[in-house]
Legacy VTK file of the C-alpha trace (Angstrom):
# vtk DataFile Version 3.0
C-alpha trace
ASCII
DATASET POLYDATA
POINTS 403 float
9.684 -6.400 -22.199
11.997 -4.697 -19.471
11.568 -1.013 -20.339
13.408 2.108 -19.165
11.617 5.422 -19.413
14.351 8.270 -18.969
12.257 11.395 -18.400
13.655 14.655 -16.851
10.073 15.258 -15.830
7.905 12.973 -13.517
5.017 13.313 -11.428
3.729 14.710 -9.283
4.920 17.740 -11.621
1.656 19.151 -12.694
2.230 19.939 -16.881
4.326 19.718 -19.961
5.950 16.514 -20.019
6.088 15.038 -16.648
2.122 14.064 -16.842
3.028 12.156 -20.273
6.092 10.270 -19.280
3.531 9.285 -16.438
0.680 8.378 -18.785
3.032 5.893 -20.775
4.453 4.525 -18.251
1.373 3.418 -16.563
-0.070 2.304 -19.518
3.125 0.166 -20.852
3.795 -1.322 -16.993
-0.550 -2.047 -17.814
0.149 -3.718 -21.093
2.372 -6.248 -19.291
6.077 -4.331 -19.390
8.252 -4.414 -16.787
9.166 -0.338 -16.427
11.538 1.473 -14.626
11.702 5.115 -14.731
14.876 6.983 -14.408
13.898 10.942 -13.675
15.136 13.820 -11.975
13.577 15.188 -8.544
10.658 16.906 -9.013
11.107 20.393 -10.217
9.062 22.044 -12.787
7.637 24.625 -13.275
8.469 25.675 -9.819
11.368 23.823 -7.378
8.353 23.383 -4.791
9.621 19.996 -3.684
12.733 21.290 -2.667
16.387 19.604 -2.750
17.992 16.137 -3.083
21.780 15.575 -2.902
21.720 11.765 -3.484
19.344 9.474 -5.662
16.683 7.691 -4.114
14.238 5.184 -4.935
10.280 5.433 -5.245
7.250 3.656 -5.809
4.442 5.788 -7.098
1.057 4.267 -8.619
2.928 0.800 -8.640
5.850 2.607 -11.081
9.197 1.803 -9.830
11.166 5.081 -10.057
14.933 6.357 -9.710
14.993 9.889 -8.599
18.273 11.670 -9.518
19.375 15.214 -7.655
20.352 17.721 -10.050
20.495 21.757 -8.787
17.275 23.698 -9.961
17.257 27.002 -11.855
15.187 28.425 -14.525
15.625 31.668 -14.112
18.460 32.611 -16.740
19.533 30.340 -19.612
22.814 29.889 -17.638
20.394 28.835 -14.645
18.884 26.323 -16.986
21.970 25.300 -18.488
23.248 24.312 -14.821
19.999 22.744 -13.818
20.467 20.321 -17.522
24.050 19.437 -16.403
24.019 18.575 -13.107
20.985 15.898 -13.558
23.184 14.793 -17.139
26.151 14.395 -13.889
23.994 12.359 -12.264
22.550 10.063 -14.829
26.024 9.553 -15.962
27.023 8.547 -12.280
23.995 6.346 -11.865
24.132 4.382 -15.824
26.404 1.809 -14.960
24.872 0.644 -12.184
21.446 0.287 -13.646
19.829 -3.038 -14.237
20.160 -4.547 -17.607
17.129 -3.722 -19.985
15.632 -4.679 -23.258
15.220 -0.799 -24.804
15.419 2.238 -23.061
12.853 5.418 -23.987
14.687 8.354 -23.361
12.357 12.045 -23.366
14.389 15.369 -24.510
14.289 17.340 -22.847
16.443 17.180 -21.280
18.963 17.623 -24.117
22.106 16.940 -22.430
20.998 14.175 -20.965
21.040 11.699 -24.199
24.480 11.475 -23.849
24.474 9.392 -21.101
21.502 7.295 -22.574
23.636 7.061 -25.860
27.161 5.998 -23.520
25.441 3.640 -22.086
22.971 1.975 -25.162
26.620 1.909 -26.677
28.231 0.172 -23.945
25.536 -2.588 -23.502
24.153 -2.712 -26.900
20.690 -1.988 -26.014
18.918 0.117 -28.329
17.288 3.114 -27.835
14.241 5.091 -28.707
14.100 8.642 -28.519
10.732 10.506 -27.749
10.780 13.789 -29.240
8.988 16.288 -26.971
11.037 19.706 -27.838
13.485 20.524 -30.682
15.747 22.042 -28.015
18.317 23.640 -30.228
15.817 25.004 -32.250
13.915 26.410 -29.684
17.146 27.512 -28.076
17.833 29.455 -31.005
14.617 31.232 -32.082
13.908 32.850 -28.240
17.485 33.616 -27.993
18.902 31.375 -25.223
21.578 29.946 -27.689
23.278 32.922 -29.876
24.658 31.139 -33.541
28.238 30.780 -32.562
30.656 28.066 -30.958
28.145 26.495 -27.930
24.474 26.841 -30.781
27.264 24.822 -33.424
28.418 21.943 -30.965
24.537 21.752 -29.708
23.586 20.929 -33.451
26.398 18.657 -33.886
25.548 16.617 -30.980
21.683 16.417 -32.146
22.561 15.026 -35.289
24.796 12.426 -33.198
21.301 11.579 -30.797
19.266 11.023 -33.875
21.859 8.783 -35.729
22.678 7.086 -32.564
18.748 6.307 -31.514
17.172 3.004 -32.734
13.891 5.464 -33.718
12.395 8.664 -33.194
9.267 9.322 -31.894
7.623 12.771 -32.923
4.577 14.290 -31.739
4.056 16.241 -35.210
3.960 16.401 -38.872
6.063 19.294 -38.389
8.803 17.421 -36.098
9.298 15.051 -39.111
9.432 17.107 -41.316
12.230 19.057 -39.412
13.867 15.313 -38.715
13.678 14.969 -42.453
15.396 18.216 -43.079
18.284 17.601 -40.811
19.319 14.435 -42.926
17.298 12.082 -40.897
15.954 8.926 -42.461
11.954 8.945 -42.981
11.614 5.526 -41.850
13.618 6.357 -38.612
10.852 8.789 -37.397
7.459 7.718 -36.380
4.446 10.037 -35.350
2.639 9.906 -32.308
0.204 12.297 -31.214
0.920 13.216 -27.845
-2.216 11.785 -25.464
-4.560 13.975 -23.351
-2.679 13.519 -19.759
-5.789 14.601 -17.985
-8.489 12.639 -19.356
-12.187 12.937 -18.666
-15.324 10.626 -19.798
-18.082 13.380 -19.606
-17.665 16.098 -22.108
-17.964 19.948 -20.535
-21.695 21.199 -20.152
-21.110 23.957 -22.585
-25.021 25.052 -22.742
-24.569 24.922 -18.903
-21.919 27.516 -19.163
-23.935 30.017 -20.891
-25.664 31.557 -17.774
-22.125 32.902 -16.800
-19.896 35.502 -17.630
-17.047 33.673 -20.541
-14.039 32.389 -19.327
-11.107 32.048 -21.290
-8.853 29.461 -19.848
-5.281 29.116 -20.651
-2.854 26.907 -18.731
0.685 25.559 -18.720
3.485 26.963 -19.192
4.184 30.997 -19.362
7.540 31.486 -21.297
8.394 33.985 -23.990
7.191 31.659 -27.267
3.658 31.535 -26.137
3.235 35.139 -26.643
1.012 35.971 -23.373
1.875 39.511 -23.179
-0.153 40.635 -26.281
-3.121 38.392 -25.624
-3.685 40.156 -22.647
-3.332 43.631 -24.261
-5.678 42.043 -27.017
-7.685 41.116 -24.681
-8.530 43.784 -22.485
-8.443 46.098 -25.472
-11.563 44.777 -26.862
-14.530 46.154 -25.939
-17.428 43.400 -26.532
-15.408 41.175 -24.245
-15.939 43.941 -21.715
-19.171 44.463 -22.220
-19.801 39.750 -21.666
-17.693 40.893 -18.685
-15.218 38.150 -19.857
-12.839 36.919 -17.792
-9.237 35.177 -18.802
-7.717 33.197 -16.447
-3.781 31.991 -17.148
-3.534 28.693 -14.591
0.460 28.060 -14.896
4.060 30.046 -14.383
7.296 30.499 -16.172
10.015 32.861 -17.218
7.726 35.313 -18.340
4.739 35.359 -16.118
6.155 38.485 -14.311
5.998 40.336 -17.286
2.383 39.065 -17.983
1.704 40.188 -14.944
2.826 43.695 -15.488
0.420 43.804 -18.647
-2.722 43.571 -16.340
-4.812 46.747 -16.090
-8.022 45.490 -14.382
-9.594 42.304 -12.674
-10.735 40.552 -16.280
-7.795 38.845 -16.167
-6.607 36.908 -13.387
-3.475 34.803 -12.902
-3.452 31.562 -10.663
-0.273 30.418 -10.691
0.228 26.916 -10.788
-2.402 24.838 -9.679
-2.018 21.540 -9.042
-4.026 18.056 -10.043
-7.209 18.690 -8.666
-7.030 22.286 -7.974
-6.963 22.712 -12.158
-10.502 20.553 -12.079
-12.689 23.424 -11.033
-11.017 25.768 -13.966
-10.861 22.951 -16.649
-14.803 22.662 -15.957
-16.067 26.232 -15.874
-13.842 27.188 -19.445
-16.316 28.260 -21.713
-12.668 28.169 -24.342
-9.156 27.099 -24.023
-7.050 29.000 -25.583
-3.593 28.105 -27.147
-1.240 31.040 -27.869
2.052 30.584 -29.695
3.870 33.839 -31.334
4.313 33.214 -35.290
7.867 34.606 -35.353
9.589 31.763 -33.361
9.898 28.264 -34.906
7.631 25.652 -33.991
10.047 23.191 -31.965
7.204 22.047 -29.610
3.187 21.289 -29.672
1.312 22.088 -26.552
-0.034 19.129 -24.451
-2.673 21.542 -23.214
-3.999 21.400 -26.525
-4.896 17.708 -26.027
-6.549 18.153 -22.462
-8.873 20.862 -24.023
-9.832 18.452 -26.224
-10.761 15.255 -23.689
-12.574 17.723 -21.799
-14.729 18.873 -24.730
-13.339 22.356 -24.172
-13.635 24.458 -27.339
-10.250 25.814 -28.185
-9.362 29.366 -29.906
-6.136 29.674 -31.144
-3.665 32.196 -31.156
-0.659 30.874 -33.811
1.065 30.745 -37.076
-1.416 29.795 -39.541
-0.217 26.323 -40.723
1.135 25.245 -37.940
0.599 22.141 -36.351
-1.654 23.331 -33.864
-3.814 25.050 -36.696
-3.534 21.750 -38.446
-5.485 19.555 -35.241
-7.874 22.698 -34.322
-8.932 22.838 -38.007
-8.835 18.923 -38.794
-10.748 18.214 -35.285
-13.360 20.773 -35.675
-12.699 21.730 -32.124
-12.516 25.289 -32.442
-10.940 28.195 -34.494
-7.333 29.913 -35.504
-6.126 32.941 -35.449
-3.022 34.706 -36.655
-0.807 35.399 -33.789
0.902 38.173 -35.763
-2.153 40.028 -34.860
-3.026 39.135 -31.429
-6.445 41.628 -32.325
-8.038 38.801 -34.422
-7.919 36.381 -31.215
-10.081 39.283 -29.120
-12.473 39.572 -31.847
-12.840 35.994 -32.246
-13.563 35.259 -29.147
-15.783 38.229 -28.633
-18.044 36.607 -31.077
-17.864 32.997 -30.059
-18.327 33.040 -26.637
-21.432 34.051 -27.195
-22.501 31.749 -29.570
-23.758 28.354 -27.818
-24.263 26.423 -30.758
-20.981 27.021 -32.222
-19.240 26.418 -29.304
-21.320 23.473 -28.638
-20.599 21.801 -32.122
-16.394 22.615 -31.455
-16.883 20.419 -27.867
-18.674 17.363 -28.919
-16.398 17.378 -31.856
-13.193 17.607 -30.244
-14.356 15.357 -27.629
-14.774 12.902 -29.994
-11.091 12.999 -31.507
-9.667 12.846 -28.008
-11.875 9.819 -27.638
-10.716 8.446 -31.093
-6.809 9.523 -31.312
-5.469 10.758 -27.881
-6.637 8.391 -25.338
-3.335 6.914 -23.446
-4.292 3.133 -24.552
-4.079 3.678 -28.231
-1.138 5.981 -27.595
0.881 3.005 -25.201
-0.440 0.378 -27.953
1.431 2.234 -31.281
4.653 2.792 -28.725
4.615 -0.539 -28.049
4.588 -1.507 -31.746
7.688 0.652 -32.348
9.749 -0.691 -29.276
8.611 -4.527 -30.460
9.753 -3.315 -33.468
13.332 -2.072 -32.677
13.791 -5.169 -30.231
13.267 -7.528 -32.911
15.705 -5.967 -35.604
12.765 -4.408 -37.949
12.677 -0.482 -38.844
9.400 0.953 -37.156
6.783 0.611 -39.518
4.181 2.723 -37.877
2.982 5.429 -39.596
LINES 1 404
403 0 1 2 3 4 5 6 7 8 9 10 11 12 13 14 15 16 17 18 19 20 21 22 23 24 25 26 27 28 29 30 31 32 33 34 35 36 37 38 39 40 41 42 43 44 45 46 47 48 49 50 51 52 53 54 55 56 57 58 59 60 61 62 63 64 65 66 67 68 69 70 71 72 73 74 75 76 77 78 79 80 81 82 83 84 85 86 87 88 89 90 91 92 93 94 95 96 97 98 99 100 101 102 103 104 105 106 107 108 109 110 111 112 113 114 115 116 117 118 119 120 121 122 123 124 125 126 127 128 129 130 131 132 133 134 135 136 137 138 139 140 141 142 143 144 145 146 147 148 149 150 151 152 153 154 155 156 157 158 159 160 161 162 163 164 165 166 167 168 169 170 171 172 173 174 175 176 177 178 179 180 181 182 183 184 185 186 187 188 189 190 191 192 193 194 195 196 197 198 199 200 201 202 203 204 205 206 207 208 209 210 211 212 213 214 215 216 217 218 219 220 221 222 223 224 225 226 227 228 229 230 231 232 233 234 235 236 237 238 239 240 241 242 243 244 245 246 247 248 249 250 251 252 253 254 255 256 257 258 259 260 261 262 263 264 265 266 267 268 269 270 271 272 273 274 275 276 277 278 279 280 281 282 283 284 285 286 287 288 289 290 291 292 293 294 295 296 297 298 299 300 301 302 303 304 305 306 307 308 309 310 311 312 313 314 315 316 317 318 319 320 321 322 323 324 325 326 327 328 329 330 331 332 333 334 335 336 337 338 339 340 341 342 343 344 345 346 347 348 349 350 351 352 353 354 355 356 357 358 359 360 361 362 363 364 365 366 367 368 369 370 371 372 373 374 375 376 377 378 379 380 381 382 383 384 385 386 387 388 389 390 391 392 393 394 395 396 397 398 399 400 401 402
C-alpha cells in the first residue's frame, strides 16, 4: 500500500510520540508499504532545532519525510494554541499538492490538524485512520488549558466530527475506548493497540548487578502538570529509609512544569537532567534500579505514558504513582512488572519504594516479568503487523475486526 503517516512529532525528537510515529513507520515501509510522512519541524519538548519558514523534504533511515514550518511555543496555552495552528496553516497549504495515497494515518495530537487530513480524505475519497495518542479536549479540560465555555464547546464538536469522519480509530487503551464509546462512537469503529516500546532492548537490566549501588529511581519524559512531579519529590525526600539507601531520583525530561519541580528540590537526592537525547538516556535507562510512572488521580486519564513501555523492554521494574484502576495500574498489575500506588497520597509511593529497592528478589521477579510482556505484546513488529490488518481492512471496504 501507499501510506501517509501525518504525525506532528518526528524524529529525531527524543519522547512522547515522535519515537512511535518513527517506530511504525519503519516497520510498515519494512513490511513492504510505500510511506510518506507528513510532520512538522522538529520541536518537542524543547525548539532545539530551531526555525523553518518553508517545507522541505528529508530522507531519514530510508523514510521519505515532508517537514512543515509551524512557529514553536509551549510556554502558555495561547503559546501552544499558536504553535497547533500555524503547522494546521501549513498542512492545509501543503494537502493539495500531496501525492495521491491509498489511506492516510493521521496522529492527534495535533488536534487541529485533522481538519486538514479530514478536507482532504473528503476531497479525494481516501479514507482515513486516526491514531489516538491524547484525548486533547479532555486533557485540555481537566489541567485547565480549555475553560467550559464557547472555544472547550466548538473543540468537542469538532472531535465528534474527526471520529465520525475517520475510517477507524486506533486507541492505545481500554480506557480510550471506553471514552470513544461514551462519546457516541461505534465499538466496532475503535480498535486497541498497545502502544510499542520505542526504545527497545534484547538483554534485560542486570538488576542483581544493581544492588551494590545506592537505588535509583528513574523517571523520564515529559514534566507537565498531570504527571504530578511536584509531590513525588516532596514524597520523596520526606522519607527517611530512602535517605538512609542514600537513594537517588533522577527526572531525565522537561516541560511546563519542570521549573516548578525544580523549586521543590531541597538536597542532591534528586537530580534533574533535562532532556537527554538517544544515547545519552542509555547510561540512565541501564543503571535504574525502578522506573517510575507518576500521574495525579484528580485529572482524567486522556493519555498512557510511552515510558511505561520502555521500562518494560528494558526489564526495568516500574513503581507507580496513579489512580488506582487506571490503565497504567491495569498493565503494571496484569504484567507483573512492578507495583501501584495511589497518587492521591504521593506518601505510599516513598514507602513503597523504600521497601522495594531493597529487595532483589522482588525486583528481580517484576524485570524478567515485564521483560517478557514487552517481548510478547509491545515489540514494534507485532504492533506494525495488527496496524496493518486495520488499514487492509479499511482499504478493502470491511470494518476493522481487530480486537
Amino acid at each position: 500500500m501507499r501510506i501517509q503517516l501525518w504525525s506532528y512529532n518526528y524524529a529525531p525528537e527524543p519522547q512522547g510520540i515522535a519515537p512511535l510515529s518513527e517506530m511504525l513507520a519503519r516497520s510498515l515501509a519494512a513490511r513492504g508499504h510505500e510511506v510518506l510522512v507528513v510532520a512538522a519541524h522538529p520541536h518537542y519538548p524543547e525548539p532545539v532545532w530551531g526555525t523553518r519558514l518553508r517545507p522541505y523534504r528529508e530522507r531519514r533511515d530510508g523514510i521519505h519525510l515532508l517537514r512543515l514550518p509551524l512557529w514553536p511555543g509551549r510556554t502558555s496555552g495561547l503559546a501552544r494554541i499558536r504553535q497547533e495552528l500555524t503547522f494546521t496553516a501549513a498542512q492545509s497549504i501543503v494537502a493539495p499538492l500531496l501525492p495521491d495515497t491509498d489511506i492516510i494515518v493521521a496522529v492527534t495530537p495535533s488536534f487541529p490538524a485533522l481538519a486538514p487530513v479530514m478536507a482532504l480524505s473528503a476531497a479525494r475519497r481516501t479514507p482515513w485512520v486516526m491514531w489516538l495518542q491524547d484525548i486533547a479536549t479532555d486533557g485540555a479540560a481537566t489541567t485547565g488549558e480549555l475553560k467550559e465555555g464557547l472555544i472547550l464547546r466548538g473543540a468537542r464538536r469538532f472531535e465528534s466530527a474527526a471520529y465520525a469522519a475517520a475510517s477507524a480509530v486506533v486507541v492505545i487503551s481500554s480506557a480510550f475506548e471506553e471514552n470513544l464509546v461514551r462519546k457516541g462512537v461505534p465499538r466496532e469503529k475503535t480498535v486497541k493497540i498497545l502502544n510499542p516500546s520505542s526504545r527497545a532492548s534484547s538483554v534485560r537490566n542486570d538488576i542483581r548487578g544493581l544492588q551494590a549501588a545506592p537505588p535509583r529511581i528513574l523517571a523520564m519524559g515529559n514534566i507537565g502538570h498531570s504527571q504530578g512531579l511536584d509531590r513525588i519529590v516532596d514524597a520523596f525526600q520526606a522519607q527517611p529509609q530512602l535517605a538512609e539507601l542514600d537513594a537517588r531520583l533522577v527526572i531525565a525530561g522537561s516541560g511546563v512544569a519542570a521549573a516548578d519541580v525544580r523549586a521543590r528540590i531541597r538536597g542532591d537526592s534528586v537530580v534533574m537532567t533535562g532532556v537527554l537525547y538517544g544515547a545519552e538516556l542509555e547510561p540512565e535507562m541501564r543503571s535504574a534500579t525502578i522506573g517510575l510512572v507518576s500521574q495525579r488521580a484528580d485529572i482524567a486519564e486522556f493519555n498512557l505514558p510511552s515510558k511505561l513501555m520502555n521500562y518494560l523492554a528494558y526489564g526495568i521494574p516500574v513503581l507507580a504513582s496513579v489512580r488506582l484502576g487506571s490503565e497504567t495500574a491495569r498493565i503494571v498489575e496484569e504484567s507483573g512488572a512492578g507495583w501501584v500506588t495511589d497518587a492521591d497520597h504521593p506518601a505510599e509511593f516513598a514507602v513503597r519504594a523504600a521497601k522495594v529497592v531493597a529487595d532483589a528478589a522482588a525486583l528481580d521477579a517484576a524485570s524478567a516479568a515485564g521483560f517478557d510482556y514487552a517481548r510478547r505484546h509491545l515489540t514494534p513488529t507485532g504492533v506494525a503487523e495488527r496496524f496493518e490488518r486495520v488499514l487492509l481492512n479499511v482499504t478493502s471496504g470491511r470494518p476493522p475486526r481487530q480486537r
